[in-house]
C-alpha positions as CSV (number, residue, x, y, z in Angstrom):
1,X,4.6,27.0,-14.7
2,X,1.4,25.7,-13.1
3,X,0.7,23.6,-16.4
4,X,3.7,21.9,-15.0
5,X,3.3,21.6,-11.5
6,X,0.0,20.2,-12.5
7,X,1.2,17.6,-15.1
8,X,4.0,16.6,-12.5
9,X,1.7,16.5,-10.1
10,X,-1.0,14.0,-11.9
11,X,2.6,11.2,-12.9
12,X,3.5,11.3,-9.9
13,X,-0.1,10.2,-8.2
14,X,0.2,7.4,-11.2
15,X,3.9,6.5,-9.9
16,X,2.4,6.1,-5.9
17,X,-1.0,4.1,-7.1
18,X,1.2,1.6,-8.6
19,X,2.7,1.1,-5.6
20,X,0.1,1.8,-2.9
21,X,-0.6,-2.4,-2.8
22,X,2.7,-3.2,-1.9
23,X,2.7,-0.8,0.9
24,X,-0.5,-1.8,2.4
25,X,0.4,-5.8,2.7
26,X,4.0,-4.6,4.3
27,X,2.0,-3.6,6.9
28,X,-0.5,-6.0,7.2
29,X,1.9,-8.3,8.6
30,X,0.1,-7.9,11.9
31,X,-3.3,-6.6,12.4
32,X,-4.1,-3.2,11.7
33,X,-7.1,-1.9,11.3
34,X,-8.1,1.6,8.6
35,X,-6.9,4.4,10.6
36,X,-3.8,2.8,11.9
37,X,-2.9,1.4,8.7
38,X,-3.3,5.6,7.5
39,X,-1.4,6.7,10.1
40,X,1.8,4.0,10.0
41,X,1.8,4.4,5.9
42,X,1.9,8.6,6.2
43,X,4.9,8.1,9.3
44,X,6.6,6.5,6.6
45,X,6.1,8.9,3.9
46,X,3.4,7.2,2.0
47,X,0.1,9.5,1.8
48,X,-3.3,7.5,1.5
49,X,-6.7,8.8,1.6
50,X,-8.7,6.6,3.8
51,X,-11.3,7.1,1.3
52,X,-8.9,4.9,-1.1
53,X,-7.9,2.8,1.4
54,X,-11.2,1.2,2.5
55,X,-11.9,-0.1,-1.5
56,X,-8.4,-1.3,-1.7
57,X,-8.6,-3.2,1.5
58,X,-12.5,-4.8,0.9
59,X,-10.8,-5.9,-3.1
60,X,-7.6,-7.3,-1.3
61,X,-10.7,-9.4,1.3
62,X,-12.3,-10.4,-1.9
63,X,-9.1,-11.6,-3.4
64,X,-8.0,-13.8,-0.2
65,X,-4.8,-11.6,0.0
66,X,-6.3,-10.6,3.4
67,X,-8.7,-11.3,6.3
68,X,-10.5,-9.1,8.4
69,X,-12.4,-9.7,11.8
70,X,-14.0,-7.4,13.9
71,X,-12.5,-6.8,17.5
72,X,-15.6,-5.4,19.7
73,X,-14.0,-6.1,22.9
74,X,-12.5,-2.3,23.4
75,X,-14.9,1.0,23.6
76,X,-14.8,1.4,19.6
77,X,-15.5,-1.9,17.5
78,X,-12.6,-1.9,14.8
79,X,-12.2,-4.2,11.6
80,X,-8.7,-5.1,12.0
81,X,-7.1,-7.0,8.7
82,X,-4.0,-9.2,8.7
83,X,-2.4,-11.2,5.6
84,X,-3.5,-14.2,4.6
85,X,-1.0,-17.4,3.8
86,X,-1.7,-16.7,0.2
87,X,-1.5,-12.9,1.3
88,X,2.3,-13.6,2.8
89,X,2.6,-15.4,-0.4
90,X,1.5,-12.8,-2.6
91,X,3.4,-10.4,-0.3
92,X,6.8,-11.8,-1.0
93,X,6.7,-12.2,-4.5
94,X,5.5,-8.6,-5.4
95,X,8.0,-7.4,-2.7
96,X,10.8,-9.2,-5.0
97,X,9.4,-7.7,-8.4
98,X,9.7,-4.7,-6.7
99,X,13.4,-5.0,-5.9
100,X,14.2,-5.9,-8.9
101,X,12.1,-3.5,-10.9
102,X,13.4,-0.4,-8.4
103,X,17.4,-1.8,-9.3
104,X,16.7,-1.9,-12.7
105,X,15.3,2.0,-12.6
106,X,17.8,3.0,-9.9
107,X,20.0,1.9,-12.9
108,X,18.4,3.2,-15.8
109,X,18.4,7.0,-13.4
110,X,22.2,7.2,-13.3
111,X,23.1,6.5,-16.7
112,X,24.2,9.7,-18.2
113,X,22.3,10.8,-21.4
């Protein structure tokens, strides 16, 4: 049984790295900066190591999907990060693959065998 819990366990970490981009730029519609970002996703369900969040965030910099700035004005300096134009861009069109890829498995999931 732990053989399957364990195989289980490994898809499913497949199934939410797939779709851990996705949920990072819907909430990078305003600033946010690591922790928050951590903290919003896991209110919603979404688990994310901050440890794979900071990589993902510097590659989505990189990639012009995002910009970050430093705000040193409070007691902690933070890096907040906000979408790009290209990033809203880039946003919207994976957020309607996504719709249409989660219809078409919703679909596929209630056929009978």
């Amino acid at each position: 049984m732990a053989e399957l819990e364990e195989l289980v366990a490994g898809l499913d970490l497949e199934l939410r790295r797939g779709t851990l981009v996705l949920c990072v730029l819907s909430r990078l519609t305003t600033p946010q900066y690591g922790y928050s970002l951590v903290q919003e996703l896991s209110e919603k369900g979404i688990a994310i190591d901050i440890s794979t969040l900071y990589p993902l965030l510097r590659r989505l910099e990189r990639q012009g999907i995002c910009a970050a700035e430093w705000e040193t004005s409070g007691a902690k300096p933070r890096k907040y990060y906000q979408l790009t134009e290209q990033g809203r861009q880039v946003y919207q069109e994976l957020k309607e693959h996504w719709q249409n890829i989660a219809t078409s498995i919703s679909a596929l999931l209630e056929e009978k065998p």
